[in-house]
N, C-alpha and C positions, 0 to 999 in steps of 0.2 A: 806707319800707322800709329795712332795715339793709344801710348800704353793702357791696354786693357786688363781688367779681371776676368780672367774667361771666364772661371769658376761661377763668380758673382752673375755672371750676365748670360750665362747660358740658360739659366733656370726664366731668364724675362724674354728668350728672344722666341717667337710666334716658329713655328716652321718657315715663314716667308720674311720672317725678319719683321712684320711689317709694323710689328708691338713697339719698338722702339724708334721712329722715323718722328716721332711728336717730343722724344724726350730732350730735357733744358741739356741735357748733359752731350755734346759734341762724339766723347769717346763712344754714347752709345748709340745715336744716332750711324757713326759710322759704323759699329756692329751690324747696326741690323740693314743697311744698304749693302753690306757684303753679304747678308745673307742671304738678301733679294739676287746680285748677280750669281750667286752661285747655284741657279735656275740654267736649266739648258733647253730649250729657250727660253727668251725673257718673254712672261706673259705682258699683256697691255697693261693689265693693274700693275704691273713689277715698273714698265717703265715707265708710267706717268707716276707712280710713286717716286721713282729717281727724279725725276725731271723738276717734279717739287719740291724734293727734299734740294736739289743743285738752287733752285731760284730763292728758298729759303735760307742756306749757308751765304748765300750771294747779299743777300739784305743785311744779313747778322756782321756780315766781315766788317765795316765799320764800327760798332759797338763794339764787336766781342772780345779784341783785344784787350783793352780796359777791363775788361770783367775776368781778365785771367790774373791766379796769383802774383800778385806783384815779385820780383824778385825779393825785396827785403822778405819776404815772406816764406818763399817757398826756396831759396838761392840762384844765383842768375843762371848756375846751369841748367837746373830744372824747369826754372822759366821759359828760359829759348827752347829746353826740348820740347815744351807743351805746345810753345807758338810754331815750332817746326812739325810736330806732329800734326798741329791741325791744317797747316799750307799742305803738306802731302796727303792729309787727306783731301781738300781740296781738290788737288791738283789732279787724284786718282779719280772721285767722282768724277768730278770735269771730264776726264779722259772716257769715264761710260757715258757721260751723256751726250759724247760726239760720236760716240758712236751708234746712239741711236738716231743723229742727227743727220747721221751718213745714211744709212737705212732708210729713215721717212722725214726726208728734209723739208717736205710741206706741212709740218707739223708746227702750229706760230708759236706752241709751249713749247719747245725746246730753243727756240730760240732767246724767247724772252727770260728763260733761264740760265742761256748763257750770256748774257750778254746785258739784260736787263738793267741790271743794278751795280759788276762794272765785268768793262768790255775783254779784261787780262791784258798780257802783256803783246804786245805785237810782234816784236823781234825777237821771236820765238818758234818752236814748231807747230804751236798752237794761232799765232798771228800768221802763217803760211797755211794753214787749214782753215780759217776762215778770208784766207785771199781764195778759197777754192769754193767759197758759198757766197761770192762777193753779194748778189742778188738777195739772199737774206740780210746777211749783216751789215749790208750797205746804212738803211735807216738806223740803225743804232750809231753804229757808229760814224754818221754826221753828225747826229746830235752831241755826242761827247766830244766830239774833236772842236765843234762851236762854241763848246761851254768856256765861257771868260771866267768861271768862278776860281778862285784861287784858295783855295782850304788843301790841304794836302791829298785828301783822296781826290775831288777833283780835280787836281792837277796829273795826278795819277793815269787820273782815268783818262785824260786827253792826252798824255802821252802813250798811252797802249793804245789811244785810238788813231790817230795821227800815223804810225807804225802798223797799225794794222790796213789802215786806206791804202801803205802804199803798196803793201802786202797784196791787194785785191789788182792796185793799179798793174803790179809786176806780171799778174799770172792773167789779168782781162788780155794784157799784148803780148803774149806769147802768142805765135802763130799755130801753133802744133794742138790746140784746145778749144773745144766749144766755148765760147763765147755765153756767162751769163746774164751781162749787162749791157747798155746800148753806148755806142762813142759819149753820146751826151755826159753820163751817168757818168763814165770815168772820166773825161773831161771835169765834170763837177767834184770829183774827187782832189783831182790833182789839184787845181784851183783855191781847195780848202787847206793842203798840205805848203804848197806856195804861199799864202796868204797870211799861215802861221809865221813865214822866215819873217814878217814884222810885229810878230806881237811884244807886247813891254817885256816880258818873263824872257830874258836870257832860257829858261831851261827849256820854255816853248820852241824858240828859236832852233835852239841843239837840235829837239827830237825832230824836227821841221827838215832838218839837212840831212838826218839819217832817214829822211823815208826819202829822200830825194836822192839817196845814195841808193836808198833800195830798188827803188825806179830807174835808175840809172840812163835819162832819156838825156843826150845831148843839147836837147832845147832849154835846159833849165841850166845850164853853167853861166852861162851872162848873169841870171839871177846867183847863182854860189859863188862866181866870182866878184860881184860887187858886195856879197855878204865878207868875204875874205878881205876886203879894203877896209871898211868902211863900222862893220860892227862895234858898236858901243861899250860894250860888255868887256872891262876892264880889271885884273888883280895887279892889288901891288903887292909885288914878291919880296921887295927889299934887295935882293941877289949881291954882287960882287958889289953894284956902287953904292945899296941902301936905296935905292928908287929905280929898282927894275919894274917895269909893268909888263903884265903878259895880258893879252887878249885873246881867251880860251876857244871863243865862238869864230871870232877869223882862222886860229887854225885849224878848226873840224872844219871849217869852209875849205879852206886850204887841199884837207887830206879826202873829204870829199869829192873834190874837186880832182883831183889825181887819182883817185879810183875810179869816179865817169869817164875820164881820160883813156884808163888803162885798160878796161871794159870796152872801151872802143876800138882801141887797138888790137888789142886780143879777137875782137869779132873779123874785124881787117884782116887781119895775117891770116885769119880761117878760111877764107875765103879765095 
């Protein structure tokens, strides 16, 4: 949590918190969202107030960095605690608004809160819970995983989204689960994750083999192994003779490629 004044801030928080969800200031917004969870239950006003204040922190996260004391300013430890506090508060909010998203997942404002402005990371426990609403978050994250933009967040955001398809793709073909999407739909998934293994961006590439590892379907190794040949993506290391080259993307192909392999066998021998 981002260090608070409790003293200072208890005299402005409403009973419901709800006094401080509008404030510039991050530490006190996150005050008064904790005061709203700490409701048993959460009223409707409590959780569409979360669900705004989550699509609000989501728009701000590209700006607000910049807007925090610089290190020459405030010293680079206090710096990173400030940027570390506000990712864990992030991350905590996020964590109630999936769970109101668990509860009334026909709800399009929660979605559009989490997901909206950007999609998080996908190989994570958080990209494995929306492999589990693939039917909601499907539309979003098309749309990011398409984006050619190349500015740092957007590249961001299409690697969590990329990770996150294949997230949906893993858990749509599990046998053992209701089905929220139709063949087509994950067919269109996979197709978009495939399709990255040729973009210009080596780092596009990378996340492209790691959602294809996370899918782990046998049909895509002719594609990872001719990424393992063939990839462009070149360092010169210098090494023992002054002109070593390493090709970083053929060997995640490589190691990708033997973990589809060993996931197969592993299923084999189960059998």
């Amino acid at each position: 949590m981002i260090a608070l004044s409790a003293v200072g801030l208890a005299a402005q928080i409403s009973p419901d918190g709800s006094s401080l969800l509008s404030s510039d200031r991050p530490e006190e917004r996150e005050a008064g969202a904790r005061s709203l969870t700490a409701q048993v239950p959460l009223t409707t006003e409590s959780k569409t107030a979360l669900i705004r204040l989550l699509a609000r922190e989501k728009g701000l996260i590209k700006p607000e960095f910049p807007k925090l004391p610089a290190p020459s300013a405030v010293g680079n430890e206090s710096a990173a605690a400030i940027e570390e506090g506000y990712a864990e508060y992030i991350g905590w909010l996020t964590g109630e608004v999936m769970k109101i998203a668990d509860a009334e997942p026909d709800r399009s404002d929660v979605w559009y809160a989490l997901l909206g402005a950007v999609p998080g990371e996908g190989a994570s426990e958080y990209g494995k819970w929306l492999g589990t609403h693939g039917d909601k978050a499907l539309p979003y994250l098309m749309a990011y995983a398409r984006d050619h933009r190349t500015d740092d967040l957007d590249l961001q955001n299409r690697f969590g989204a990329l990770a996150s398809l294949a997230q949906i793709v893993a858990f749509e073909r599990r046998p053992d689960i209701a089905h929220h999407l139709s063949e087509a739909d994950v067919q269109t998934a996979v197709k978009v994750i495939q399709d990255a293994i040729e973009d210009r961006d080596h780092n596009v590439r990378a996340r492209a083999l790691l959602g294809l590892e996370i899918i782990g379907d046998p049909g895509d190794l002719p594609l990872v192994d001719h990424v393992a040949l063939t990839d462009p993506y070149a360092l010169r290391d210098g090494g023992d003779s002054g002109a070593e080259v390493q090709f970083p993307v053929r060997d995640l192909a490589r190691r990708v490629a033997n973990d589809i392999r060993a996931k197969l066998a592993d299923k084999g021998s189960a059998h």
